[in-house]
N, C-alpha and C positions, 0 to 999 in steps of 0.2 A: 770311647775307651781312653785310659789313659794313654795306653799307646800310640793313638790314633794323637791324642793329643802332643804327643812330644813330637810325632814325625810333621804333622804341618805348622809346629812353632817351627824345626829346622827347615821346611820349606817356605818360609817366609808369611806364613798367615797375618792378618791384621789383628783377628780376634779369632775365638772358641766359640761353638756353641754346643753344651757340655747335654744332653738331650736322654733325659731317664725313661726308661719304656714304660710308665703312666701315661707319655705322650700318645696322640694318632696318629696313625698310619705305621709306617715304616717305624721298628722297635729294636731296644736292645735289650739285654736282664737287665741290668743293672737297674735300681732306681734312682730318682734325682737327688734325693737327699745322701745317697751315700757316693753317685759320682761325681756331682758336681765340687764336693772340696777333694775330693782326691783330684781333679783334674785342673782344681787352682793351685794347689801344690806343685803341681806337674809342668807349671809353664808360668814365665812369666808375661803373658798375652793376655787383655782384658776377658773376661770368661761372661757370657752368657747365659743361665741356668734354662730348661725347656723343660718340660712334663710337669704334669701337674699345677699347674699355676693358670690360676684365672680367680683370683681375688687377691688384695692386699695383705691377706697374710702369707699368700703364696711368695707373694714381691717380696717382701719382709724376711723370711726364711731364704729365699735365694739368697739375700745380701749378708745375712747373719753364716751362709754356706761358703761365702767370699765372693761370687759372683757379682760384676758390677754392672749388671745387667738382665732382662728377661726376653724369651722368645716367647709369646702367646698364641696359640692357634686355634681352641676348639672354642672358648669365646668368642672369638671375632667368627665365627659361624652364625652367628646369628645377630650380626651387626646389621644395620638395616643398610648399610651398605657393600654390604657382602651378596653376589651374585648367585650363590646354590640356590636350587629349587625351594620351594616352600616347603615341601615333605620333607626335606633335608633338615631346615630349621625345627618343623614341629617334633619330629626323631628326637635331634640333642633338647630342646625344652621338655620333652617328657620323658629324659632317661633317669634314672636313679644311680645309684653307687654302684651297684652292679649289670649297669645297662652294656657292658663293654666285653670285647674279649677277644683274645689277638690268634687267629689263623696264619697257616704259609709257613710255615717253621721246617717241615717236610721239606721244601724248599729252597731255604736256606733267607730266606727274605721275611721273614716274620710281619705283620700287620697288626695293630690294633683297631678295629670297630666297632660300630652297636650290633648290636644283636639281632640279627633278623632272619629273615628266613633263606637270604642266600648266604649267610654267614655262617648258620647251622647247619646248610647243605655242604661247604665247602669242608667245615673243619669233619665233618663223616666222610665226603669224600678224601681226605689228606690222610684219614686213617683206614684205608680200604685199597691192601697192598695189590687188591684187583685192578684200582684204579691209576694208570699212569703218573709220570711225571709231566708229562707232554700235555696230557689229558688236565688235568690240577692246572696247568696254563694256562689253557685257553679257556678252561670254565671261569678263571677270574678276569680274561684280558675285555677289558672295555667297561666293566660292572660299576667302577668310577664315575665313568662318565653318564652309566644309568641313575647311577645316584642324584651329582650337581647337576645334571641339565635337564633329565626326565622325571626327578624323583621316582625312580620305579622301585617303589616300597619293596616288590618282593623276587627281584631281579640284581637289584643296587646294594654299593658296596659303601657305605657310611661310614665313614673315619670319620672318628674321634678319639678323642684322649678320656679314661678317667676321670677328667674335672667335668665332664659333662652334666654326670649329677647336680652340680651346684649351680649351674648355669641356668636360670628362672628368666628370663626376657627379653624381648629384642631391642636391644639401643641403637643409638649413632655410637660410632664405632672413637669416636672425639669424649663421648662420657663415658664409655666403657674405663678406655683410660686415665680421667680423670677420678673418676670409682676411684681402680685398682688403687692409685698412687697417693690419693687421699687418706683411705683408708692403711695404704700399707706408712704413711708418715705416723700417721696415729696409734697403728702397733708399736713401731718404732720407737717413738716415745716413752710408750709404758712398758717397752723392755728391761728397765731398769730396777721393777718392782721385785724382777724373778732374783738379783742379785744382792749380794750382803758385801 
């Protein structure tokens, strides 16, 4: 948030990492493209942009938002040097646009994941004023770890962000970045076409 923003530039931060809830895991409302320039407004600390970005128009759009920088995370999911399980990988290559959807709000901790069956169990249980808050605990605590180290398709808790959809293959995690930043120099460029 912005707020958040101004209180760790006055507590001495280096930089921002300005994080729209398109991202996984852990979320906020807001999205990336409407926080992250209010949050370069907000400070003058190099800024980060997160959510949503995993291609070079993503990069490209971050920089056009002021951010002079990206955080990426549901691409490097399937970097081939990236340790989650196999089901883990095959999950985000076969999700779609709408493979995702974020549980825990009941809570106060909101989550972005795929979709799956302990996903749909959780967000029924979040809405079943039968079931605890205690209870809603401990049906999520460890299901992470079901996910990256057991792949357990339908026990596991798979984060990811939105940009999952787009994400088609497994690379070295060295050409992923060379991708993104090649491609986002090349939008870059032809930014200028949109302008008179």
């Amino acid at each position: 948030s912005v707020g958040m923003a101004k209180l760790v530039t006055k507590a001495g931060a280096a930089a921002i990492i300005a994080e729209g809830g398109e991202s996984g895991g852990h979320v906020g409302d807001l999205t990336t493209m409407v926080l992250v320039p209010q949050v370069c407004d907000a400070t003058p600390l190099p800024v980060l942009a997160a959510g949503g970005i995993g291609d070079g128009r993503g990069v490209a759009a971050a920089f056009m938002l002021g951010a002079q920088g990206v955080q990426v995370g549901t691409r490097f999911l399937v970097a081939e040097e990236c340790g989650v399980h196999p089901n883990y990988k095959k999950k985000v290559l076969k999700a779609n646009d709408i493979a995702t959807m974020v549980t825990g709000k009941r809570l106060g901790h909101p989550v972005r994941s795929l979709k799956t069956s302990f996903a749909r169990a959780y967000l029924k249980a979040e809405y079943d004023s039968s079931v605890s808050d205690e209870a809603l605990e401990a049906m999520g605590t460890g299901a992470l770890r079901l996910a990256v180290v057991e792949g357990d398709l339908q026990n596991g808790c798979f984060l990811a962000g939105e940009i999952a959809g787009m994400v088609r293959r497994e690379q070295p995690a060295a050409e992923i970045i060379r991708e993104m930043f090649t491609e986002a120099e090349d939008v870059l460029k032809g930014a200028g076409r949109w302008v008179r």
